[in-house]
Structures are given as C-alpha cells and as structure tokens.
N, C-alpha and C positions, 0 to 999 in steps of 0.2 A: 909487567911481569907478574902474573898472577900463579903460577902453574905452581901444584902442590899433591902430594900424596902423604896418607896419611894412616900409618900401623899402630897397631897397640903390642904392645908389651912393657912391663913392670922390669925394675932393672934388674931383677933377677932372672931374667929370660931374654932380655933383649940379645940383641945377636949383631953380627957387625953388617951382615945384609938388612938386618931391620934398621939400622941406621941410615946407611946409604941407600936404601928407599926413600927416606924420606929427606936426607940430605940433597941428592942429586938433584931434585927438580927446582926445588931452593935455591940452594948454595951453588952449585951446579952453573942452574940456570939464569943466573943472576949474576954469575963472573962471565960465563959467556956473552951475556949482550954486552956489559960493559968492555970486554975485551973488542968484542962488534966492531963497538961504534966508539973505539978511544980515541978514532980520528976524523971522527963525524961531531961539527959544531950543535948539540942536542939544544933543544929548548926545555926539554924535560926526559925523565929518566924516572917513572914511576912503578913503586914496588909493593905488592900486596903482601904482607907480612899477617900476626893474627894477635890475639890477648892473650894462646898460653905461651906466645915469649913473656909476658909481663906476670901472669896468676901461674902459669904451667897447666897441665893437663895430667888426671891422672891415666898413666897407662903411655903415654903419648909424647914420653921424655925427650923423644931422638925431634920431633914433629917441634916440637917449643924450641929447644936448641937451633933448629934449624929459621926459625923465626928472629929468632935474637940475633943470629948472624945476622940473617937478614937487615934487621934493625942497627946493628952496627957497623953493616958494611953501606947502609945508605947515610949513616950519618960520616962514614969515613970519605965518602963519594965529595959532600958537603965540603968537608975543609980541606979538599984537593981543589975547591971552584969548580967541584962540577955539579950540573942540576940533579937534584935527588930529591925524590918524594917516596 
C-alpha cells in the first residue's frame, strides 16, 4: 500500500477537505485492505509510510499525520499477530 496524496497548507489555512485529501488515501486506504483481507491468511501486509511522520513537514501537517497513523496502525496490525511492514 503505497498510495498517497500530498497538499500544503500551514495550520492557519488548512481546511478539513485539505485534510481528507490527504487522509483518505492513507488512512483510508490502508483500513480498507486490512478490512479486505481480515479473513485471508496474509504472509505479509506491507505499508509505505514516509519521515515527515517522524521530522514533519513544513506546510504538510494533514500529509505527516497521516503517515504516523500509518505507522501506528502497522504497529497495531503487529500485536493483533498479524503480518505488518
């Protein structure tokens, strides 16, 4: 699951559609496969997240947030026993 889109705005301007741009393909898209395949035995379950969940990004707030789920919902994937990268 690589899929991503990526706006700018400063949190003074951000908007809730510049959010969910960049949420949905994300977070979005990355509950959807998991939901997929909750009954399919996976050998793997791999997810391209980025570094500004970890430094951030300036302009790019909604975009890093959306990363960090990412990162948090592959490690949450992990201690349910199921394969996550």
């Amino acid at each position: 699951h690589a899929a991503a889109t990526v706006g700018d705005a400063t949190l003074a301007t951000i908007t809730d559609e510049d959010i969910e741009q960049d949420w949905a393909p994300k977070v979005s898209g990355a509950w959807n496969l998991h939901t997929a395949t909750s009954d399919q035995p996976l050998d793997w379950f791999c997810s391209f997240s980025s570094a500004a969940a970890l430094v951030g990004s300036p302009g790019r707030g909604a975009y890093a947030a959306a990363n960090s789920w990412l990162d948090a919902f592959t490690r949450w994937r992990r201690a349910q026993g199921l394969p996550a990268s």
